[in-house]
Structure formats: structure tokens, C-alpha cells
N, C-alpha and C positions, 0 to 999 in steps of 0.2 A: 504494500500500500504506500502510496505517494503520499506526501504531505504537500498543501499547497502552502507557497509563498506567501504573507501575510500581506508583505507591501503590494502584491499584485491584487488581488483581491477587493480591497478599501476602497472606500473614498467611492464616488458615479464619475462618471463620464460624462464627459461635453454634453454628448447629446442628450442626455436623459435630464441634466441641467438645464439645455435648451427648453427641450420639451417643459419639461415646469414653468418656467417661466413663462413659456407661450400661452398656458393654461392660465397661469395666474394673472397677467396680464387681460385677456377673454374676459374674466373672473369680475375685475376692477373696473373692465370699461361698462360692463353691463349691469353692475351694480352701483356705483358711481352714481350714477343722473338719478337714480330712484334716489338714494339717501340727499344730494342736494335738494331735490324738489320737496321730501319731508321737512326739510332743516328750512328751507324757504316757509312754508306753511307753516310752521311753529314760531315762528318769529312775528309774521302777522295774528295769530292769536295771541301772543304772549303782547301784542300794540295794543288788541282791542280789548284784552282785561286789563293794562294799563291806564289804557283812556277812560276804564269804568271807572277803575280805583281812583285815579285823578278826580273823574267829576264828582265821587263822594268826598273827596278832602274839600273839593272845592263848596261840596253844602256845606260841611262843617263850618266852615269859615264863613259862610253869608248866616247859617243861626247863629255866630256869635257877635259880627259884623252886621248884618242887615242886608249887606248886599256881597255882589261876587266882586273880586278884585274888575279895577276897570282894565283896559287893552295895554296904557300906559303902566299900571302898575305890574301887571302881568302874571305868572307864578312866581314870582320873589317875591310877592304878599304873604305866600305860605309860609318862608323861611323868615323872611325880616316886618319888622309891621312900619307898616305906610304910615306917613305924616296924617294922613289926613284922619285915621281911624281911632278909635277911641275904646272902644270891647274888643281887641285883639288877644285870643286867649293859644296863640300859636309858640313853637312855631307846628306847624300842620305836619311839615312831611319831614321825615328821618334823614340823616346826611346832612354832609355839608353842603352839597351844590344843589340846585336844580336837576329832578330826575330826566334823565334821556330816554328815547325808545330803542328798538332792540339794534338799530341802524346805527347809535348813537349820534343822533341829529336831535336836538332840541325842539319838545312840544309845540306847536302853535298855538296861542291862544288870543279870542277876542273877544269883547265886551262892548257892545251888546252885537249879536252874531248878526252874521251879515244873509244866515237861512233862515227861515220861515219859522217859527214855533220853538226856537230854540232862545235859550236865555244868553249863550255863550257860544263861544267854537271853541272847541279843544282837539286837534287833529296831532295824528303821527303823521308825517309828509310821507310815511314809504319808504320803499327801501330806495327809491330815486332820488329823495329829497328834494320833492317837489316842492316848488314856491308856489304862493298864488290863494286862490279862494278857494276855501272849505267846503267839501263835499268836491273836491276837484279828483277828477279820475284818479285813482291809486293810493288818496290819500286816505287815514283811517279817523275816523271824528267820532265825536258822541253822539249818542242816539237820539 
């Protein structure tokens, strides 16, 4: 009986290397777009419980105010209280800065809204960072 050589034996070969790779690669392309297009969609819900959360702090603050911050004042009403206010029992939201949305682009907000039945605008601009008016294609607003 032979014994075989140890060093011959070990280790793959090029091709079966190849070959893995070729698979794994297939693997990657085809699975790929599925997982961005989820992480795309979670990021837009994670905008519109955002904007919800948002327009609740933003009651808080008119029952204890009266009224919503104006356009000028903006969301830095919730962290710092306005000259002009007087029952400011804030600050409203957690942190040092002003919250972002998932894009990290800065909320839009305005007072008094420029839609129909609403008190305010509160919009995520999207993941484009759209400018412009609320309820603008792609943007995410309160309900």
C-alpha cells in the first residue's frame, strides 16, 4: 500500500476556486437589489413614524403653549423656548440637536401649512431631499 503525499493532496485548485467564486458572485448579484429595495422601504416607514412622533411632541407643546411653534420659530421651539412664549414647559425632544430623518436631511416645517385642513406641515423631503411644497411628490408629511 502506497501512502499518499500530504502536500499533494491539500489545499483546491484554481479551478474549483474559480468555480466558487462564480457561484458566489450569481449569489450576490441576485440577492443584492432584493435586500436594497427592503432597506429602501424601511427607511420611508421609519420617516412616517417619525413625522407621527414629531406631530405628537408638536401637541405637547401647543397644550402647554397655546399654539404650534410658528414657521420662523421652527423645531428649535422644542429644544430652546422662544422669546415670545410664556408656558414653555420643554425642552420636548431628547438630544442635543434637532432630530433628522432616516436620509439625514433636516424636517421641514410650517406654520400655518400651506395644505388644506392641516394646522402645520411637517415633511421628510425623501430620500432626494426634495425642496419645495409639502405634499410634493416623494416627500413624507403629516396626515
Amino acid at each position: 500500500m502506497r501512502r499518499r503525499d500530504p502536500d499533494r493532496t491539500a489545499g483546491f485548485t484554481l479551478l474549483e476556486i474559480l468555480v466558487v467564486i462564480a457561484i458566489l458572485g450569481l449569489l450576490i448579484g441576485l440577492v443584492a437589489p432584493a435586500a436594497l429595495r427592503q432597506l429602501g422601504g424601511a427607511r420611508i416607514s421609519v420617516a412616517r413614524q417619525s413625522v407621527e412622533r414629531l406631530g405628537s411632541v408638536l401637541d405637547l407643546y401647543k397644550l402647554d403653549v397655546g399654539t404650534y411653534p410658528t414657521t420662523e420659530e421652527g423645531l428649535q421651539a422644542l429644544l430652546t423656548k422662544p422669546t415670545s412664549v410664556s408656558n414653555w414647559n420643554g425642552p420636548y425632544v431628547k438630544g442635543e440637536g434637532l432630530p433628522v430623518d432616516p436620509w439625514n436631511h433636516p424636517y421641514l416645517y410650517r406654520n400655518p401649512s400651506g395644505r388644506t385642513g392641516h394646522d402645520y406641515d411637517l415633511c421628510s423631503r425623501g430620500p432626494t431631499d426634495q425642496s419645495g411644497d409639502a405634499g410634493q411628490q416623494g416627500m413624507i408629511c403629516n396626515p
